[in-house]
DSSP file (Angstrom, degrees, kcal/mol; ACC not computed):
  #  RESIDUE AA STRUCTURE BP1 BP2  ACC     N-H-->O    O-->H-N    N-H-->O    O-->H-N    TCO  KAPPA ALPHA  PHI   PSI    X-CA   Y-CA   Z-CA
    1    1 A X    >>        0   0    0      0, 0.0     4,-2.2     0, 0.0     3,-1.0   0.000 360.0 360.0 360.0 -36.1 -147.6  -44.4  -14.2
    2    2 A X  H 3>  +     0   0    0      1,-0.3     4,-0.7     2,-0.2     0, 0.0   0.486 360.0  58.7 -61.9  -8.2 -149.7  -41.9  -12.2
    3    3 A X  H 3> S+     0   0    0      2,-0.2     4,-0.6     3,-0.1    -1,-0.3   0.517 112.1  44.3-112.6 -15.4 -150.3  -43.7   -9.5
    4    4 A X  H <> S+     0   0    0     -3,-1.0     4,-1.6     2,-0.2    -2,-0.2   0.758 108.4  54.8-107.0 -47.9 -146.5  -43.7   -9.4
    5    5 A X  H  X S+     0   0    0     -4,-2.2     4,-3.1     2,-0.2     5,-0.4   0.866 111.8  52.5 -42.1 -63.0 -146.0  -40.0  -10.1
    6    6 A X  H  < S+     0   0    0     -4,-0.7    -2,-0.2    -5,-0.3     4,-0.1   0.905 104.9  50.0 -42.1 -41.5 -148.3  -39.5   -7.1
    7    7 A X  H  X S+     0   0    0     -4,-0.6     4,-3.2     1,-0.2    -1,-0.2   0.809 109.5  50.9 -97.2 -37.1 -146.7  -41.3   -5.0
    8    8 A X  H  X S+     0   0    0     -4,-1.6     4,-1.9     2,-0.2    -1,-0.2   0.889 107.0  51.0  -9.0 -72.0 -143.6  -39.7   -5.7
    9    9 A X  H  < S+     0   0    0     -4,-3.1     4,-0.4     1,-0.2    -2,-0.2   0.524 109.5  53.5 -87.6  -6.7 -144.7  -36.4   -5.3
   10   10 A X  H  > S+     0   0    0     -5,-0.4     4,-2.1     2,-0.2     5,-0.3   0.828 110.5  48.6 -83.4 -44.8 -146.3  -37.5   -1.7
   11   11 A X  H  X S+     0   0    0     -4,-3.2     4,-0.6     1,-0.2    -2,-0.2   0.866 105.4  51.8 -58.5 -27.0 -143.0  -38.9   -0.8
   12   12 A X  H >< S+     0   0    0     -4,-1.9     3,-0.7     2,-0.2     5,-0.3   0.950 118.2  48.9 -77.0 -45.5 -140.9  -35.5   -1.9
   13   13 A X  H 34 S+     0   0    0     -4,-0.4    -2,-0.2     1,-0.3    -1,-0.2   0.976 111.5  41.8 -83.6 -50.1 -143.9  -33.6    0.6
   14   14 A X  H 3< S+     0   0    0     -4,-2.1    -1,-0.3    -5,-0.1    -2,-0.2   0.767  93.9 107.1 -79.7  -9.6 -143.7  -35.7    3.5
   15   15 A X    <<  -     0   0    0     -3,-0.7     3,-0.1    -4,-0.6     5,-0.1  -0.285  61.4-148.7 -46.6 161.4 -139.5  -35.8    3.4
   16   16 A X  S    S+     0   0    0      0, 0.0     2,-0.4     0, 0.0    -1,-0.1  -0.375  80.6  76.5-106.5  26.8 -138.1  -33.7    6.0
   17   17 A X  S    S-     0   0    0     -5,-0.3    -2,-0.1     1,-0.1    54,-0.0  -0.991  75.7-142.7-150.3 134.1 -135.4  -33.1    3.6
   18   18 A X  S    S+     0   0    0     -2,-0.4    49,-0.7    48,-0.1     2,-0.3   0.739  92.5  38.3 -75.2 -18.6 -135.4  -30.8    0.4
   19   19 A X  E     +A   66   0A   0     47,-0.2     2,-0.2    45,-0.0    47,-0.2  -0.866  64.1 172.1-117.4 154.6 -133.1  -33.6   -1.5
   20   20 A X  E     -A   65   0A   0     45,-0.7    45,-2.8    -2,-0.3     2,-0.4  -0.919  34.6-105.1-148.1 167.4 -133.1  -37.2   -1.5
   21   21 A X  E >>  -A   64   0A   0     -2,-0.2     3,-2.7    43,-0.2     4,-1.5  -0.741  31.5-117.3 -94.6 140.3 -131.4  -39.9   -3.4
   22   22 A X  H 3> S+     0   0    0     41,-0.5     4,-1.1    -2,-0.4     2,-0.6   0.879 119.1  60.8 -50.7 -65.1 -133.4  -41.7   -6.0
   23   23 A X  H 3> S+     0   0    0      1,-0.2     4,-0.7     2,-0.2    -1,-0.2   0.623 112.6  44.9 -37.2  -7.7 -132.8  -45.2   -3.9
   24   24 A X  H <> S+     0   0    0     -3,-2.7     4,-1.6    -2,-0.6     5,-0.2   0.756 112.9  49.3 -83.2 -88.8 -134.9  -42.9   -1.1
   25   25 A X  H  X S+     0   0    0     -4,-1.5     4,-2.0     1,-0.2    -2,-0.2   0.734 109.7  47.6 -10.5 -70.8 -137.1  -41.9   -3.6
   26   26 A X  H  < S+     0   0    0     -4,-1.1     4,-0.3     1,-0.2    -1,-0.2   0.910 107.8  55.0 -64.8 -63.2 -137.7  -45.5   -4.8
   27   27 A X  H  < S+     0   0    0     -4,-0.7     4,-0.4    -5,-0.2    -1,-0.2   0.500 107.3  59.0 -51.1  -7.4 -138.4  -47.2   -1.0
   28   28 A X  H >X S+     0   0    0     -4,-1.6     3,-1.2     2,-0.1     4,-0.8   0.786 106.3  36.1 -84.7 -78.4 -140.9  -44.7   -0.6
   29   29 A X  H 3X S+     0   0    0     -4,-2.0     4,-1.7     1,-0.3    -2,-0.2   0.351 118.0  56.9 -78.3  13.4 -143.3  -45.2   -3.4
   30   30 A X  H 34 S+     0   0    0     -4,-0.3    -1,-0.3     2,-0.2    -3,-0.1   0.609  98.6  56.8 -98.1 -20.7 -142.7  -49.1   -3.0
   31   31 A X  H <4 S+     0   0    0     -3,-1.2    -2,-0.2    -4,-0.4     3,-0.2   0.802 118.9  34.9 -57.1 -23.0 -143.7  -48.9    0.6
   32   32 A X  H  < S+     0   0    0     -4,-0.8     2,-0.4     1,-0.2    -2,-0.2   0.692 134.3  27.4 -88.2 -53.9 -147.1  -47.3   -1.2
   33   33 A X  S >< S-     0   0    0     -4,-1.7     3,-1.4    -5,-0.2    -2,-0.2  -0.795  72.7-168.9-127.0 110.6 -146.9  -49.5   -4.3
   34   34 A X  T 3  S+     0   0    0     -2,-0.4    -1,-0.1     1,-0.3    -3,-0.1   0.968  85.3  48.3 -35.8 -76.0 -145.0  -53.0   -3.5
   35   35 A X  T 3  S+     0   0    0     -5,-0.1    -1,-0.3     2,-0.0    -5,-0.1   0.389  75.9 128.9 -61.5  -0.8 -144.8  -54.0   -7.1
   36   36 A X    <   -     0   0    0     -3,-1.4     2,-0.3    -7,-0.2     3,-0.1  -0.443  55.0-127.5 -36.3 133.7 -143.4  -50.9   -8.7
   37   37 A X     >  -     0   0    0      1,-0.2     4,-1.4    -2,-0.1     5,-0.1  -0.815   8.8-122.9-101.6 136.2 -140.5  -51.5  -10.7
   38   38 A X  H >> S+     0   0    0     -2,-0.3     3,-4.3     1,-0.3     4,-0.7   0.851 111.6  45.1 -50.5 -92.5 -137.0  -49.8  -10.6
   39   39 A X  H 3> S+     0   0    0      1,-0.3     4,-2.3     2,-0.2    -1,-0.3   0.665 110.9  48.3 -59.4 -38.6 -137.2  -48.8  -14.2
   40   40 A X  H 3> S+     0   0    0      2,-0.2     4,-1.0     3,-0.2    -1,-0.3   0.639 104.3  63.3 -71.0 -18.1 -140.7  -47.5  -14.2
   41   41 A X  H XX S+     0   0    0     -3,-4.3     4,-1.9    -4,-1.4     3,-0.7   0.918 112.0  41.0 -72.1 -54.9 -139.8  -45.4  -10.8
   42   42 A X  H 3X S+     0   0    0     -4,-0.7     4,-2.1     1,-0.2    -2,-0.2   0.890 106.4  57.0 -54.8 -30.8 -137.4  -43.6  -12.9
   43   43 A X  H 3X S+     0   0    0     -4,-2.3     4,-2.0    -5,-0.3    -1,-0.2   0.975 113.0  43.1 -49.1 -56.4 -139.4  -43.3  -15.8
   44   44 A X  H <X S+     0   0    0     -4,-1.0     4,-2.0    -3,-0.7     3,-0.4   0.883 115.6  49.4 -51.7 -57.2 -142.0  -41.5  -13.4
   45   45 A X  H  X S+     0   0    0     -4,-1.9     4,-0.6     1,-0.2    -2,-0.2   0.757 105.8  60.9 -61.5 -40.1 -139.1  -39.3  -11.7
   46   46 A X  H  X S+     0   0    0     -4,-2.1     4,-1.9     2,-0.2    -1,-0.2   0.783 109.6  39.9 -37.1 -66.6 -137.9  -38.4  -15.2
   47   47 A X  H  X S+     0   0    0     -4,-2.0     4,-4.3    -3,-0.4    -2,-0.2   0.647 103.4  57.1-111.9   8.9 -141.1  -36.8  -16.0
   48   48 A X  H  <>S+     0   0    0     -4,-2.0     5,-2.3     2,-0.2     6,-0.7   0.844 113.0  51.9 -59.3 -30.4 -142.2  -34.9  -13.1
   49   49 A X  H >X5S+     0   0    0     -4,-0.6     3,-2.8     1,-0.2     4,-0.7   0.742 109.9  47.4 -63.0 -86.7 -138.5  -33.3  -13.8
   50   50 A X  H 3<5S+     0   0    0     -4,-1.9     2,-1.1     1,-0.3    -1,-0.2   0.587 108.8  53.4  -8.6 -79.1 -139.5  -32.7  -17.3
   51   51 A X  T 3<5S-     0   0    0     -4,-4.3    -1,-0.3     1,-0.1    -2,-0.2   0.167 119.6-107.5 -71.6  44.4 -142.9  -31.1  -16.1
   52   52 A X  T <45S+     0   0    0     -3,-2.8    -3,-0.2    -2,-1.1    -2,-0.2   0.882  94.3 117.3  54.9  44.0 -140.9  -28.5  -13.7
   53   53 A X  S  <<S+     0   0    0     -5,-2.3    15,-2.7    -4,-0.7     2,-0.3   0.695  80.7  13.5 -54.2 -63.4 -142.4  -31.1  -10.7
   54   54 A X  E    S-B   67   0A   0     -6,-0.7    -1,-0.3    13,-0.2     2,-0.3  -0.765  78.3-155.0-117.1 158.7 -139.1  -32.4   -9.3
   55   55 A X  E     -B   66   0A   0     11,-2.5    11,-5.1    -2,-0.3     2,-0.1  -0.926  22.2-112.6-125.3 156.4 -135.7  -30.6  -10.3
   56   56 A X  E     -B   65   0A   0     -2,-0.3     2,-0.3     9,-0.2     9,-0.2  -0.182  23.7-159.4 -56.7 170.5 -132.2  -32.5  -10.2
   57   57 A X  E     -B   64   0A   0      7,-0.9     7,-2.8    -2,-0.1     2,-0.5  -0.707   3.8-157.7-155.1  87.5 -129.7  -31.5   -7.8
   58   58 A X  E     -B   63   0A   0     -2,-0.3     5,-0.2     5,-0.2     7,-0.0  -0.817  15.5-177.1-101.9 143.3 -126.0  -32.4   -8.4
   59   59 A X        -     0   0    0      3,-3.9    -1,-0.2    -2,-0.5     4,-0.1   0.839  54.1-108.1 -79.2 -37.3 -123.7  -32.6   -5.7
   60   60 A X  S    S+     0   0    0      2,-0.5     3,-0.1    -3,-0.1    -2,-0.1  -0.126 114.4  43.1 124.6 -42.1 -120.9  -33.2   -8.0
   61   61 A X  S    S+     0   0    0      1,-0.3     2,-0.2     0, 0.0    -3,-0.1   0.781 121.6  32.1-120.3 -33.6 -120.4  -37.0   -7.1
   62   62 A X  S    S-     0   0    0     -5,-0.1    -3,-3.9     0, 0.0     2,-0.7  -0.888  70.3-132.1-119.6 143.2 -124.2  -37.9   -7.0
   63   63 A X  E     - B   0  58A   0     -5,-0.2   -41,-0.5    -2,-0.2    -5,-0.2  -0.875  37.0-174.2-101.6 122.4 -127.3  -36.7   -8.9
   64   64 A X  E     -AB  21  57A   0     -7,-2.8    -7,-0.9    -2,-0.7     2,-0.3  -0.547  19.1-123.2-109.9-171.3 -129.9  -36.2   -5.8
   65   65 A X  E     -AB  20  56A   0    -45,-2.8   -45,-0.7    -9,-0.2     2,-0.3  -0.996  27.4-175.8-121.3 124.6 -133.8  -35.3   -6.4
   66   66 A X  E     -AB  19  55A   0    -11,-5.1   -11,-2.5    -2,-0.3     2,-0.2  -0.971  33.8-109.0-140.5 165.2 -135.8  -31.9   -4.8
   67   67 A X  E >   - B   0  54A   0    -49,-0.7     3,-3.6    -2,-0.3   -13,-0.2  -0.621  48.4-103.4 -74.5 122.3 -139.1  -30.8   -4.8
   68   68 A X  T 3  S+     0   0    0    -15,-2.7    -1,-0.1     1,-0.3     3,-0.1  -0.317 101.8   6.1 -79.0 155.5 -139.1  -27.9   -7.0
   69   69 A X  T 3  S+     0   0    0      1,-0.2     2,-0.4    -2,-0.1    -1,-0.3   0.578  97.1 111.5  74.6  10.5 -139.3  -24.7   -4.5
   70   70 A X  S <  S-     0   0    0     -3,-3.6    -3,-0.2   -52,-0.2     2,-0.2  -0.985  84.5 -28.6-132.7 137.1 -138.8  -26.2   -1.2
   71   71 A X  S    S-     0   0    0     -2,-0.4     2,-0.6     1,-0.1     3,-0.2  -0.483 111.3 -26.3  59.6-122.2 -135.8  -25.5    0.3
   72   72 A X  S    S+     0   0    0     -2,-0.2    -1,-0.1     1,-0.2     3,-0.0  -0.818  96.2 113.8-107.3  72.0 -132.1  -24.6   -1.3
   73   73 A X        +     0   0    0     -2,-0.6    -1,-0.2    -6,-0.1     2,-0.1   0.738  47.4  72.5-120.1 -38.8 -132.8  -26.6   -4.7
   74   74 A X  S    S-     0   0    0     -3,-0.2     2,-0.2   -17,-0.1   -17,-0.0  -0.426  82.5-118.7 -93.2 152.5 -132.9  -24.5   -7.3
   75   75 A X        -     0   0    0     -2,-0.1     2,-0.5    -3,-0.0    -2,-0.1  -0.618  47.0-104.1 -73.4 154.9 -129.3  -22.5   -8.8
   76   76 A X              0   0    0     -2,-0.2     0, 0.0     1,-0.1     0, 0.0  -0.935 360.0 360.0 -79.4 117.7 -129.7  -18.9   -8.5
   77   77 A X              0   0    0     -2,-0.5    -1,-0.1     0, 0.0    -2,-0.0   0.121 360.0 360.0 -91.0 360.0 -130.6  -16.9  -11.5
């Protein structure tokens, strides 16, 4: 699950984009680990959010993903 977290949290750095959609998300860290499993990327995604890694993003129509503190991700206080 770390190795999966990592790989995550490489992909969110190396975006050129402060959100992505988990199916983004997920072709990243399989391009890194081939065998990774759908449920087990979310499992991973889940708890970087949980440890204030990654935040959610809703558009409204879609739940996107952002890195927390890079770009326009966070709600304003």
């Amino acid at each position: 699950m770390e190795e999966i977290k990592r790989a995550i949290v490489e992909f969110a750095e190396a975006s050129g984009k402060s959100k992505f959609y988990f199916k983004d998300m997920e072709k990243g860290v399989r391009e890194r680990i081939p065998e990774a499993a759908t449920r087990d990327v979310k499992k991973a995604a889940t708890e970087l959010v949980s440890e204030g890694i990654l935040i959610y993003y809703s558009t409204g129509s879609s739940t996107m993903y952002g890195l927390r503190g890079r770009g326009i991700t966070e709600d304003p206080e």
